[in-house]
C-alpha positions as CSV (number, residue, x, y, z in Angstrom):
1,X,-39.0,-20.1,-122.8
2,X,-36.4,-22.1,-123.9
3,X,-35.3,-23.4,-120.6
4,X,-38.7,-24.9,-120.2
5,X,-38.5,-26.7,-123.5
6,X,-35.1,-28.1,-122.4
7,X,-37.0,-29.5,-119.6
8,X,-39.7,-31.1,-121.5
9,X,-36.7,-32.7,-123.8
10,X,-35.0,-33.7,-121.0
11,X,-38.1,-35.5,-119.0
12,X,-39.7,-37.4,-122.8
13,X,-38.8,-40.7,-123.8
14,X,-35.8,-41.4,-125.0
15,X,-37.3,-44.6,-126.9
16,X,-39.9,-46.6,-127.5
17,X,-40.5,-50.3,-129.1
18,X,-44.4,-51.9,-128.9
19,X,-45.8,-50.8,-125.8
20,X,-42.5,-50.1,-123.9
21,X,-41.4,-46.5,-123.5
22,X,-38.0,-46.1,-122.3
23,X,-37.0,-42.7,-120.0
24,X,-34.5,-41.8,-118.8
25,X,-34.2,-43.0,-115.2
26,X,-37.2,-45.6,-115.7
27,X,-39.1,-47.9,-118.2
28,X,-43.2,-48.2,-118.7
29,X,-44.6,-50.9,-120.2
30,X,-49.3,-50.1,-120.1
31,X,-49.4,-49.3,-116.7
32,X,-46.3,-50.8,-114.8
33,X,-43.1,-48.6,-114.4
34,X,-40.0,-49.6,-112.9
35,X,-36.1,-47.7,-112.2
36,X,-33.4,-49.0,-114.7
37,X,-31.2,-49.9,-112.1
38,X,-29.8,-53.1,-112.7
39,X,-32.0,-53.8,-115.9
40,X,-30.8,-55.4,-119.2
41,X,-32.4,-55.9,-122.7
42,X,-32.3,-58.3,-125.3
43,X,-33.7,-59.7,-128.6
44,X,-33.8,-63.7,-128.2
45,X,-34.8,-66.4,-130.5
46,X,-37.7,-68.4,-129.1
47,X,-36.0,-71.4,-128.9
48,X,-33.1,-69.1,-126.3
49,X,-35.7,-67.8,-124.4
50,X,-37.4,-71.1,-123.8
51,X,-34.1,-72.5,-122.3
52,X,-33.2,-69.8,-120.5
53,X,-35.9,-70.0,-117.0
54,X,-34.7,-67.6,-115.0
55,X,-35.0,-66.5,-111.2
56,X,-37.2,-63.6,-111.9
57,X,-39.2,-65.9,-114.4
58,X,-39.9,-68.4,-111.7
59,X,-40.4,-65.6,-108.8
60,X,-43.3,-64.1,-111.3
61,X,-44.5,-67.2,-112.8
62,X,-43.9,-70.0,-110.3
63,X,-44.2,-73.2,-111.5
64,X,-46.0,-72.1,-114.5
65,X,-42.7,-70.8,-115.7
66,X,-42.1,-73.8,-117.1
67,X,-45.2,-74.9,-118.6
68,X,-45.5,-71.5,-120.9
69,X,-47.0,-72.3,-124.1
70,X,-43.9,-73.4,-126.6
71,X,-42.9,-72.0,-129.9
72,X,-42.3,-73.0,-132.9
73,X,-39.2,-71.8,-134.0
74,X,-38.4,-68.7,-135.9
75,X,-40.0,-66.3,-133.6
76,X,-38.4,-63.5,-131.4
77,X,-38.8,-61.7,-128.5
78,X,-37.9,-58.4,-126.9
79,X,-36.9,-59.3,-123.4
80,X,-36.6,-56.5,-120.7
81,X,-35.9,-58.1,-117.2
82,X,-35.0,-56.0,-114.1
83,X,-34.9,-56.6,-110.6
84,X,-38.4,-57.8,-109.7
85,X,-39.9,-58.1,-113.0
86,X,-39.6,-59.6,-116.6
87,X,-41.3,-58.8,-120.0
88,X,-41.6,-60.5,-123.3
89,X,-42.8,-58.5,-126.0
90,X,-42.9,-60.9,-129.4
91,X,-41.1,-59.1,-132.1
92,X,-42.5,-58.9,-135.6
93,X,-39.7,-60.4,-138.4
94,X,-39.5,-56.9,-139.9
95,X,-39.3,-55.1,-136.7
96,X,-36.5,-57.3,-135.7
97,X,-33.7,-54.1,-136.1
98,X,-35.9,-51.9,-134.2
99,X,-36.6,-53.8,-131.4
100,X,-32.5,-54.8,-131.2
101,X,-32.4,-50.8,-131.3
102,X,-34.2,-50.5,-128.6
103,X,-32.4,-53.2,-126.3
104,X,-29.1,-51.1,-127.1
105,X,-31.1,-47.7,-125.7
106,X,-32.4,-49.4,-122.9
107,X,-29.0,-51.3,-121.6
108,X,-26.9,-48.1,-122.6
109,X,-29.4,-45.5,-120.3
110,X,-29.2,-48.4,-118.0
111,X,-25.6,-48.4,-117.4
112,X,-25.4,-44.6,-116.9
113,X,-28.1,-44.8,-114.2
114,X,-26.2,-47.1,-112.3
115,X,-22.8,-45.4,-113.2
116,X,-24.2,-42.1,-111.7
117,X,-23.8,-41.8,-107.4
């Protein structure tokens, strides 16, 4: 009995923030799942994020990439970008710990996924 709720311990999430859930060899955001291999997290002003337009940006959102609606200023955003994809999740002022709790959990597991052979 208690070897299966080890298991069950071991396979749940290690973290969540919005609609992201964060495992430990993968991360789900609705219906899309992808491997943490060589996937980083971070909390970015709005005005950051706006300048920084990367590959995987312009890959997923072509030209449109750069036309994205702008921002005020003040805002934030969850970013969680991995080979192939790249989410924004905007974070709420008084969420703003949580969701630079979450980046830490997410680029922590990821370096001990890629760490392990």
């Amino acid at each position: 009995m208690r070897e299966n709720a080890r298991r069950r311990l071991e396979a749940g999430p290690l973290g969540y923030f919005e609609r992201a859930t964060l495992y430990r060899d993968r991360i789900e955001r609705g219906t899309e799942t992808h491997p943490l291999d060589g996937v980083t997290a971070r909390v970015e002003s709005g005005s950051d994020l706006e300048k920084r337009v990367t590959a995987t940006r312009l890959v997923a959102l072509g030209v449109f990439a750069f036309a994205a609606k702008k921002k005020s200023g003040g805002e934030a955003f969850l970013t969680v970008e991995g080979p192939g994809f790249f989410w924004t999740i905007e974070v709420d002022r008084k969420k703003r710990a949580q969701a630079q709790a979450f980046a830490a959990k997410v680029n922590d597991q990821a370096r001990k996924v890629t760490a392990t052979p």
